[in-house]
C-alpha positions in Angstrom: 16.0 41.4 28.2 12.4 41.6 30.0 10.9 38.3 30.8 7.8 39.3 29.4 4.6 37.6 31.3 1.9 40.2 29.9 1.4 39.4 25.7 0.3 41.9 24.0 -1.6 43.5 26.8 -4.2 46.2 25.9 -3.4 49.6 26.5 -5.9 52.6 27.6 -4.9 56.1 27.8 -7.7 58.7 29.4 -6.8 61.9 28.6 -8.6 65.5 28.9 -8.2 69.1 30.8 -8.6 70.0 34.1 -11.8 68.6 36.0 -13.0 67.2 33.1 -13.9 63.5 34.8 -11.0 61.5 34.5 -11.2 59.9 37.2 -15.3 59.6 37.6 -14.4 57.8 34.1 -11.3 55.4 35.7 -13.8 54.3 38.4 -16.5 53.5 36.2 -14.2 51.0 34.3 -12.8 49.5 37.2 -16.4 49.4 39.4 -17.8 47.5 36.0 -15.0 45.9 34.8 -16.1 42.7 36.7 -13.5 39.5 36.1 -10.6 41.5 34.7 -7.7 42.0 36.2 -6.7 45.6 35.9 -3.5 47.6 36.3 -3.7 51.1 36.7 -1.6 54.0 35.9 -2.5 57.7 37.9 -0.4 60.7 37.4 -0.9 64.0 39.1 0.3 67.3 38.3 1.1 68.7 42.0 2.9 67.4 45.4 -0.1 65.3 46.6 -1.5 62.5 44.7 -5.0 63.2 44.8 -6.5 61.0 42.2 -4.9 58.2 43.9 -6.4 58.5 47.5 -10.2 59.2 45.4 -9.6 56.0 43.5 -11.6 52.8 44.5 -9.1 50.5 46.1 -7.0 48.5 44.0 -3.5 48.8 45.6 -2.1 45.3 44.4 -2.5 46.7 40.9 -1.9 50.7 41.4 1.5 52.2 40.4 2.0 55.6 41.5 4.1 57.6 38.9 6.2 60.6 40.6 4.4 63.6 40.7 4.4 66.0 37.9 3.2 66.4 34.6 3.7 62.6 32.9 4.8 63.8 29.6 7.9 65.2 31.7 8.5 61.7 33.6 7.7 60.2 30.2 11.4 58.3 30.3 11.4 57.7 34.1 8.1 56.5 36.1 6.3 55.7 33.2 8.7 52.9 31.2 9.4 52.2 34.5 5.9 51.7 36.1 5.1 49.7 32.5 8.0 47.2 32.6 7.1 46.8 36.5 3.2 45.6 35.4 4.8 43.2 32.1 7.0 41.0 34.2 4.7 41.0 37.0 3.8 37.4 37.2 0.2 36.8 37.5 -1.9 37.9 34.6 -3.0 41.0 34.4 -5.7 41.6 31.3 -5.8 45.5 31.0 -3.4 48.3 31.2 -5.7 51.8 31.9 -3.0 55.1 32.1 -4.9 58.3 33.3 -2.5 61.5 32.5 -2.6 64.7 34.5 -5.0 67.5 33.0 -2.4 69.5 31.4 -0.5 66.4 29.7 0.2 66.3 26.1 -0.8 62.7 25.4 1.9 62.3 22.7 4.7 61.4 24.4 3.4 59.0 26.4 1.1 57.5 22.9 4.2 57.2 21.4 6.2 55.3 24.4 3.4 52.3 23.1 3.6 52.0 19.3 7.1 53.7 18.8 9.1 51.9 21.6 9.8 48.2 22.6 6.8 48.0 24.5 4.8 48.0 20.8 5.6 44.6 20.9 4.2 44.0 24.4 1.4 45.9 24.4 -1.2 47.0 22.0 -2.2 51.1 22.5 -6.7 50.6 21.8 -7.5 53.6 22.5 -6.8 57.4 23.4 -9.9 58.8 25.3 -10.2 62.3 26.1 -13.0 63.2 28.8 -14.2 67.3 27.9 -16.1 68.9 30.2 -19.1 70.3 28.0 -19.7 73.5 30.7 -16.9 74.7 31.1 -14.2 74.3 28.4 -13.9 76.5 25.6 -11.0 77.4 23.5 -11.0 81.1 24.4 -11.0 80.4 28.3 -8.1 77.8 27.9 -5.9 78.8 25.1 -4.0 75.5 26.2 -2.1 73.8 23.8 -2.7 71.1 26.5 -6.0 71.1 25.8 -5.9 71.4 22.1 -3.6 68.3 21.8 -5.6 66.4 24.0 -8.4 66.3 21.4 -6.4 65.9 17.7 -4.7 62.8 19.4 -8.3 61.3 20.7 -9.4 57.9 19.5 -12.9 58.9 21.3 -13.9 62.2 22.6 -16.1 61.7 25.9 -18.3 65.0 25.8 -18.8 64.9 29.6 -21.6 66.7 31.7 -24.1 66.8 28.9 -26.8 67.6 31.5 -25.2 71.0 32.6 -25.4 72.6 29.1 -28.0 73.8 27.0 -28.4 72.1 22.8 -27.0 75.7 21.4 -23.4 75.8 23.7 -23.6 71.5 22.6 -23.4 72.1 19.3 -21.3 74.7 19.4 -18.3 72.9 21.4 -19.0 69.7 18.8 -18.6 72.5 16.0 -15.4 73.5 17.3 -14.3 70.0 17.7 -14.8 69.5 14.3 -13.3 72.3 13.0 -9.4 70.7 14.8 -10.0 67.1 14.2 -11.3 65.4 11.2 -14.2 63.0 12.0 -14.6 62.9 15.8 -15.6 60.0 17.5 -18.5 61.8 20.1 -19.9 60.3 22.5 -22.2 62.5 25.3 -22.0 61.2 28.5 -23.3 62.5 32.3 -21.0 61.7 35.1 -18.6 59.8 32.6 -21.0 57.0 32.4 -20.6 55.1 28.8 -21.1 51.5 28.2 -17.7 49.8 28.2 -17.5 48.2 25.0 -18.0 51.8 23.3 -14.4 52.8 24.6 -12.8 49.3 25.3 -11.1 46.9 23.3 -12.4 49.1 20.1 -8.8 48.8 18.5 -9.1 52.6 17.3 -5.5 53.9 18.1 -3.9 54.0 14.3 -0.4 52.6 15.2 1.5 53.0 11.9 0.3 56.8 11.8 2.5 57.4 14.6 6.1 56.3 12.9 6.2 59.3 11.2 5.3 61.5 14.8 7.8 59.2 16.3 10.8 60.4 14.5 10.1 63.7 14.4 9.6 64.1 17.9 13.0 62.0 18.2 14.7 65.3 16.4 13.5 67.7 18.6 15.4 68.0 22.6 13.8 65.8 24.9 13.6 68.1 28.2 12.7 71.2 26.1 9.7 69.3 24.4 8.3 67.7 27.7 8.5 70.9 29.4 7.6 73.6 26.6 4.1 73.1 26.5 3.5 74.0 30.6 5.8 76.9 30.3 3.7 77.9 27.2 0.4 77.7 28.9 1.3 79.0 32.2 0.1 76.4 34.6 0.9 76.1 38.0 0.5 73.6 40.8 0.0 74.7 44.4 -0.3 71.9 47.0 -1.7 72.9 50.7 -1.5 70.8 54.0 -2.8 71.2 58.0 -2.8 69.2 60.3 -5.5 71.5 61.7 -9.4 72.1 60.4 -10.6 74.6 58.4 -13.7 77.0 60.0 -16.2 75.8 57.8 -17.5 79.7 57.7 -13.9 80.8 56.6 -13.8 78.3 53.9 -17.2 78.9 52.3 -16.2 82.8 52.1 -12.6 82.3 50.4 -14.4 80.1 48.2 -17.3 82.7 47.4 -15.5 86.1 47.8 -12.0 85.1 47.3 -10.9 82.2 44.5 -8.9 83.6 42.3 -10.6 83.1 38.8 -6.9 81.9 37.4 -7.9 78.6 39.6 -9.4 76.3 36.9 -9.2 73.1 38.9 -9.1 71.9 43.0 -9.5 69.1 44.7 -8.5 67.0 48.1 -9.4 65.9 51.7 -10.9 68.1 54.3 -10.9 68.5 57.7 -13.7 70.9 58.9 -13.7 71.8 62.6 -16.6 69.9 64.3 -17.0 67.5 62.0 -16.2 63.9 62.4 -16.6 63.2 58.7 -13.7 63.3 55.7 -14.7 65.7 53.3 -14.1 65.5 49.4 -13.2 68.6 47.6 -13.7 68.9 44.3 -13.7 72.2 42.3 -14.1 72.9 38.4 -14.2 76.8 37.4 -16.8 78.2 39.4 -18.6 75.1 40.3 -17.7 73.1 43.8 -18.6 70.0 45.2 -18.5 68.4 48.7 -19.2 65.0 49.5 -18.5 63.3 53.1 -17.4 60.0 54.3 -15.6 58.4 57.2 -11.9 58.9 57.9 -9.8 55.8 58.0 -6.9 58.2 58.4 -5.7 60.5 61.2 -8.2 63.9 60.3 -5.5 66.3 58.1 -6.8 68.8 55.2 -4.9 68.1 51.8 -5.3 70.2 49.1 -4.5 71.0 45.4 -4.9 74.1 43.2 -4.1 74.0 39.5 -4.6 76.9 37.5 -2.4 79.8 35.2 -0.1 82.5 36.4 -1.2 81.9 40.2 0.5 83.9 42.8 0.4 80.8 45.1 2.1 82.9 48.1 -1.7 85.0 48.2 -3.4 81.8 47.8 -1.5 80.0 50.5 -1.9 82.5 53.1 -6.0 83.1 52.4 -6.2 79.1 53.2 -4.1 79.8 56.3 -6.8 82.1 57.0 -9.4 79.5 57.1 -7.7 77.4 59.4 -10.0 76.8 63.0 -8.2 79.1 66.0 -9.4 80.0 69.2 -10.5 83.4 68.0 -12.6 81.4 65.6 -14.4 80.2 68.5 -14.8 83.3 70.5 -16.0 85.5 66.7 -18.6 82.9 66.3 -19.9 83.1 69.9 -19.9 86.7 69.9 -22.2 86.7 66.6 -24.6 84.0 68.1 -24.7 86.1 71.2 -25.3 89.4 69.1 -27.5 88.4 67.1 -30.1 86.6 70.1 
C-alpha cells in the first residue's frame, strides 16, 4: 500500500503534434505559476531528451520518463514516475505531464480516472497545443494527431499570428467536424491566461469507464505500439562532439531536409562560435536562438518525421561537421573572390 502524501492532487496532460508548442506552453505555466509547487512530467520520442534540457530548471521536481513514445511506457515510467511524486513528502500542489508529439493521450488519460491513482489524483484537464500553420489533416494523416484533438478538454490553436482568417477558420471547421463543441482558445507563442486551462475541472471522469474496459480487452503491447507503426513515424537522434560549419548546415537545411522531416530540435555547436545554439525546426520553418554553454560544447540533435531513411539523413549531418578542409574551402573562396 502507497503512503499517500499528495490528496487528490490535480492532474494536467498537454498534448498535441509535432512542434506544436508544448513545451513554450509547459514553460509558460511554470514561469507564472508563482507559489505553487510543481512536478513535472516530460517524455520524448527519440534517444536524447530534448524537451528536458530546453525546460526552465526545476530539477527537484522533474522526472524523466525513459525515452520513447509514453503511451508505450504507459505501465512502466509513467505509474512509476507518478507513485515516485505521491509519496514524495513535501507537498507538491500540481502534477503537469507533457506527452511526446505522436502520443495517443488515451492511455495515459485513462492511467488517472481508470486506475488507483483516480483516488489520488484528479485528471482537470487534457490540453492539446495545434499549430494553426502547419497542421492539416491531409499533411498528417496521423491518427496521432486525430486522437489528440477528440480526447481534448481545451484545444490551444497555437501561432494565430502566422495564419491568415480564411486557413483559421478553416482548421476550427475541421475541428469541428471530429469533436463536438470544442473548447478554442487562439493563442501566439502558447501564451493563455492560466486560469483558462488550470484548475477548470473539464476532464469528464465517468465518460472514461466505459473507454477503460474496452481498451482493457484489446492486447496491451499491440495497442501501445499500433498507432506509430500505423503512422509511420520515426525518430533519428544525432550526436558530435565536434561543430558543425555553419555554411554546411544552413545548405542541408535549405537544399537538403528531407520534406518527410516534420519536426527537429537540439543543441548546437557551430565552429567559431562560443555560444550554445537552440534548434528548433517545424515543417519548413527554423529557428535559432543562442545562449551561453554551461556544458562542455557537443551538437545534440533530433529528427522526427515518417518513413525516414535516417542512414541518408545521418551521413548529410556528418557532412556538416567543421574539418580542416572546411577551413582551407572557405579560405580559398575569400581569396577567390578578393
Amino acid at each position: 500500500m502507497l503512503e499517500i502524501f499528495q490528496p487528490e492532487l490535480p492532474v494536467t496532460i498537454i498534448t498535441g503534434f509535432l512542434g506544436s508548442g508544448k513545451t513554450t506552453l509547459l514553460n509558460q505555466i511554470l514561469q507564472n505559476n508563482q507559489n505553487l509547487k510543481v512536478a513535472v512530467l516530460v517524455n520524448e520520442f527519440g534517444d536524447i531528451n530534448i524537451d528536458a534540457q530546453l525546460l526552465v530548471s526545476y530539477d527537484d521536481d522533474m522526472v524523466e520518463l525513459s525515452n520513447g513514445c509514453i503511451c508505450c511506457t504507459i505501465n512502466e515510467g509513467l505509474v512509476e514516475a507518478v507513485e515516485k511524486i505521491l509519496t514524495k513528502e513535501g507537498k507538491v500542489d500540481r502534477l503537469i505531464i507533457e506527452t511526446t508529439g505522436v502520443a495517443d493521450p488515451l492511455p495515459i488519460i485513462l492511467t488517472f480516472v481508470g486506475s488507483d491513482f483516480r483516488d489520488f489524483t484528479r485528471l482537470d484537464s487534457v490540453i492539446t497545443v495545434i499549430d494553426a500553420e502547419t497542421f492539416t489533416p491531409e499533411h498528417f494523416k496521423s491518427e496521432a494527431a486525430f486522437k489528440q484533438i477528440t480526447f481534448a478538454d481545451i484545444l490551444l490553436l497555437n501561432k494565430t499570428d502566422l495564419v491568415d482568417e480564411g486557413q483559421l477558420r478553416g482548421l476550427e471547421t475541421y475541428i469541428a467536424s471530429i469533436k463536438k463543441s470544442p473548447r478554442i482558445i487562439h493563442t501566439k507563442y502558447a501564451q493563455v491566461p492560466l486560469p483558462l486551462i488550470l484548475d477548470v475541472g473539464l476532464t469528464p471522469r465517468d465518460s472514461y469507464v466505459e473507454k477503460k474496459e474496452h481498451h482493457q480487452h484489446h492486447d496491451h503491447h499491440h495497442h501501445h505500439s499500433s498507432h506509430l507503426e500505423a503512422d509511420g513515424f520515426v525518430s533519428m537522434s544525432f550526436q558530435s562532439d565536434k561543430p558543425f560549419d555553419v555554411y554546411q548546415f544552413q545548405k542541408f537545411l535549405t537544399d537538403q531536409l528531407p520534406v518527410e522531416v516534420f519536426r527537429a530540435k537540439g543543441i548546437i555547436w557551430f565552429a567559431g562560435s562560443e555560444l550554445r545554439h537552440v534548434f528548433q525546426l517545424c515543417g519548413q520553418r527554423s529557428d535559432l536562438k543562442s545562449d551561453r554553454w554551461s556544458t562542455p560544447p557537443a551538437i545534440q540533435l533530433v529528427f522526427i518525421g515518417r518513413h525516414l531513411d535516417t542512414d541518408k539523413l545521418c551521413q548529410q549531418l556528418n557532412d556538416c561537421l567543421f574539418t580542416s578542409v572546411t577551413v582551407q574551402f572557405n579560405l580559398f573562396l575569400t581569396h577567390d573572390l578578393s
